[in-house]
C-alpha positions in Angstrom: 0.0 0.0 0.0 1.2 3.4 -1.0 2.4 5.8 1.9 0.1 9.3 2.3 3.4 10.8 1.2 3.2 8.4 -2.3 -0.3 9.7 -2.6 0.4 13.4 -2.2 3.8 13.0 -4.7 1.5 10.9 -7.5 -1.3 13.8 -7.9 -1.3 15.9 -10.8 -3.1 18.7 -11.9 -5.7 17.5 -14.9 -7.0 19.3 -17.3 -10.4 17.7 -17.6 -11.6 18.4 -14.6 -12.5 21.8 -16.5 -11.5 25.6 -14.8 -8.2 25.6 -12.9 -9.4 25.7 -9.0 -11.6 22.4 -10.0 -8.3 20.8 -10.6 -6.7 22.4 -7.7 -9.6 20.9 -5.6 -8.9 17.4 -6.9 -4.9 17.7 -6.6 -6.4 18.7 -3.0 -7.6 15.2 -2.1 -11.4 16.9 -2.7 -12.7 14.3 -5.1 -12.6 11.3 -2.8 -15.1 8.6 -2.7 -16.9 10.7 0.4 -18.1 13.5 -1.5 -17.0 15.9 -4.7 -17.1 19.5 -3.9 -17.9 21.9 -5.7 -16.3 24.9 -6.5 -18.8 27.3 -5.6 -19.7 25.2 -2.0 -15.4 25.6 -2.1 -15.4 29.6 -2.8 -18.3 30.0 -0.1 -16.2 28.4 2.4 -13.2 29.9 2.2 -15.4 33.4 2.1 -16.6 32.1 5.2 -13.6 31.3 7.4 -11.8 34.0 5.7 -14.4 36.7 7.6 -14.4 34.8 10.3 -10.7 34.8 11.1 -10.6 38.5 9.6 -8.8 37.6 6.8 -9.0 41.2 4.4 -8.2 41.9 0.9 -4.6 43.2 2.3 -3.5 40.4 4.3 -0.8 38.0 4.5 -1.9 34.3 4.8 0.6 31.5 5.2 -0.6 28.2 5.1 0.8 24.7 6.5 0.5 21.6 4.4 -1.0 23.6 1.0 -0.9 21.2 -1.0 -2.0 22.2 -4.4 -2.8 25.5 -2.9 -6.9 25.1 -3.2 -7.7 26.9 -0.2 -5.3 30.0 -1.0 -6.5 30.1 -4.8 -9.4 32.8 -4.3 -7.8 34.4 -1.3 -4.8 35.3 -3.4 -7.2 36.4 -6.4 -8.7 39.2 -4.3 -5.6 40.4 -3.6 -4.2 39.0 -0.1 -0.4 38.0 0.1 -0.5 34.1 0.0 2.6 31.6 1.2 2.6 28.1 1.9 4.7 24.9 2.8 3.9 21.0 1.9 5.8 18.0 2.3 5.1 17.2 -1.0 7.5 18.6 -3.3 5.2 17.9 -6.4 2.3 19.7 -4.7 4.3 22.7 -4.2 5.1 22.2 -8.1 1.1 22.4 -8.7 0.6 25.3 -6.3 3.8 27.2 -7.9 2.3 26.7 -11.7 -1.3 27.6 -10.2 -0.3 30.9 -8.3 2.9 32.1 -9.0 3.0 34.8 -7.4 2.7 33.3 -3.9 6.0 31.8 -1.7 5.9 28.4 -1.4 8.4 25.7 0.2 8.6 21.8 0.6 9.0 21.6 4.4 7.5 19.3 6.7 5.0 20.8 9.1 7.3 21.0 12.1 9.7 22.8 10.4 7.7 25.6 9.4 9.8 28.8 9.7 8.2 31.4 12.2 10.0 34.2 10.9 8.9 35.8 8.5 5.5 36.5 10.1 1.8 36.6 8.2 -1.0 37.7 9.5 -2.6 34.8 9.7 -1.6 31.3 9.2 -3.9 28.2 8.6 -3.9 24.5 8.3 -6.7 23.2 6.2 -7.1 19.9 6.2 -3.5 18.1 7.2 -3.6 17.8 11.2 -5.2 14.9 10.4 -2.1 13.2 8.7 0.2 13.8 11.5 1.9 11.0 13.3 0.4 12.1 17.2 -1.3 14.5 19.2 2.6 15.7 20.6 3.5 16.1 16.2 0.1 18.3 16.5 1.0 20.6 19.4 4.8 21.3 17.6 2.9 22.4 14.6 0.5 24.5 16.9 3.5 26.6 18.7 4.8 27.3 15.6 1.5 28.5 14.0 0.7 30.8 16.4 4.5 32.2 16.9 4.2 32.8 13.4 1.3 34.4 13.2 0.2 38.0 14.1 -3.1 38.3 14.2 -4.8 35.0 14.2 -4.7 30.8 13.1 -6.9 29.0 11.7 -7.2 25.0 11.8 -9.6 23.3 9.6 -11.3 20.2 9.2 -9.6 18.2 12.6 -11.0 14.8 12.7 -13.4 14.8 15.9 -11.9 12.4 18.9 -15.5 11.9 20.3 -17.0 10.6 16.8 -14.1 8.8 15.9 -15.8 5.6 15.8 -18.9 6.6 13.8 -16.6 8.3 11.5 -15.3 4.8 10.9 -18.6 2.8 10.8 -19.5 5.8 8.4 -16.1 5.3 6.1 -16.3 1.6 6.0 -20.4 1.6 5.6 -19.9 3.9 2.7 -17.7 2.1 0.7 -17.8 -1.1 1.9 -15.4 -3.9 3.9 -13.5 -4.5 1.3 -13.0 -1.4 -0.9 -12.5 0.9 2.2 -9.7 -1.9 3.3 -8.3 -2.0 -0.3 -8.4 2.3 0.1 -7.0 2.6 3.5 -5.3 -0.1 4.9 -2.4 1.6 6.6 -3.5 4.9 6.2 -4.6 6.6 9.3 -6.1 9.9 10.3 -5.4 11.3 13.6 -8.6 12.5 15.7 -8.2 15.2 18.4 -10.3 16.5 21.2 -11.9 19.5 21.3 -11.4 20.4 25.1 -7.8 19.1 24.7 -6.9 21.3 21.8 -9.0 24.2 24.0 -6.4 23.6 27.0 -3.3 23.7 24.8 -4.6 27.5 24.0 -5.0 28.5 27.2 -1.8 27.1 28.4 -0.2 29.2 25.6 -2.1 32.3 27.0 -4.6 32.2 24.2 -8.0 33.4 25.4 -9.7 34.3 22.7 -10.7 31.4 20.2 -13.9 29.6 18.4 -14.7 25.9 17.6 -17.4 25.0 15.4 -18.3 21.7 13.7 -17.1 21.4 10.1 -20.0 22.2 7.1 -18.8 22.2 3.4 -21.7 21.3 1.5 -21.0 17.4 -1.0 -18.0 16.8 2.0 -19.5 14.2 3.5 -16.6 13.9 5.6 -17.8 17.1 7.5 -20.1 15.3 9.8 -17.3 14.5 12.0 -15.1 17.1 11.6 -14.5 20.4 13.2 -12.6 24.0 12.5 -10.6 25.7 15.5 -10.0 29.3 14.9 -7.5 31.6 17.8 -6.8 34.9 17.6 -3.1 35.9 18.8 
């Protein structure tokens, strides 16, 4: 069975999937056998956490584990300063070609550079490929040194419905295909009250949790968002 790291190098961008942040999306991991989103249920959410976090037209967002650089597409269309790492050194190729005017690195999570700062740095959708809650809490320092407004981390696998979330998975696609899928492959679930204490041991007292909704992600139902402002 191929590594998450195999996956991630094997993606390419592909034309037929139509406009450019549809390909982006799949590159993403988006088009997996738990939903297809679509680009506009894609632009709404980004809209969304971006005015949540306070993410403006003039601000500098950094993101950890990019990928492709789906999430960053639209916010570096209207005009914010975009930068990113990945592990992946072909998905920093795809979100290179795709925007090229952002800053992008192949770096693994907890080695992200806190210097320079952005004004806000996010994590959409790759806590849940870390090795362990202690990999998690690395990555978090360094998020939030490197940050100077505000983090944002997005779709965390939900520790209390992690074992629905697998009768759910397996359900879905059956025994055997989801074995055939998955078999070595892990995700990493967190607690919401545990990732709420590692804030306010870090003297972080201002932050929002709310359950994960992207429209066609079916995966949603047992995810969540954590957002902390600095």
């Amino acid at each position: 069975m191929p590594t998450w790291q195999e996956i991630w190098e094997a993606r390419r961008l592909d034309p037929s999937r139509g406009s450019l942040l549809a390909q982006l999306l799949a590159a993403d991991g988006l088009d997996t056998g738990f939903g297809s989103v679509t680009e506009d249920a894609w632009r709404e959410y980004v809209d969304r956490v971006a005015r949540t976090l306070g993410i403006g037209p003039d601000s500098s967002v950094f993101e950890v584990g990019c990928g492709a650089g789906a999430f960053l597409y639209d916010l570096a269309g209207s005009g914010c300063t975009v930068s990113g790492i990945d592990a992946s050194a072909t998905q920093i190729g795809l979100a290179r070609e795709a925007i090229p005017q952002g800053s992008w690195s192949v770096a693994e999570a907890n080695r992200l550079q806190v210097h320079p700062q952005a004004d806000y740095v996010v994590a959409s959708t790759v806590f849940l490929y870390f090795p362990s809650p202690d990999y998690a809490v690395e990555v978090l320092d360094r998020m939030l040194q490197k940050a100077r407004l505000g983090i944002a981390i997005l779709d965390i696998p939900d520790a209390a419905k992690q074992e629905s979330a697998l009768v759910f998975r397996r359900g879905h696609l059956g025994p055997e295909e989801y074995a055939r899928r998955y078999e070595g492959l892990s995700h990493l679930y967190l607690d919401k009250a545990w990732l709420a204490a590692q804030l306010r041991e870090r003297g972080i007292t201002r932050w929002h949790l709310e359950d994960q909704a992207i429209p066609g992600y079916a995966n949603s139902a047992w995810r969540f968002n954590l957002f902390a402002w600095i």
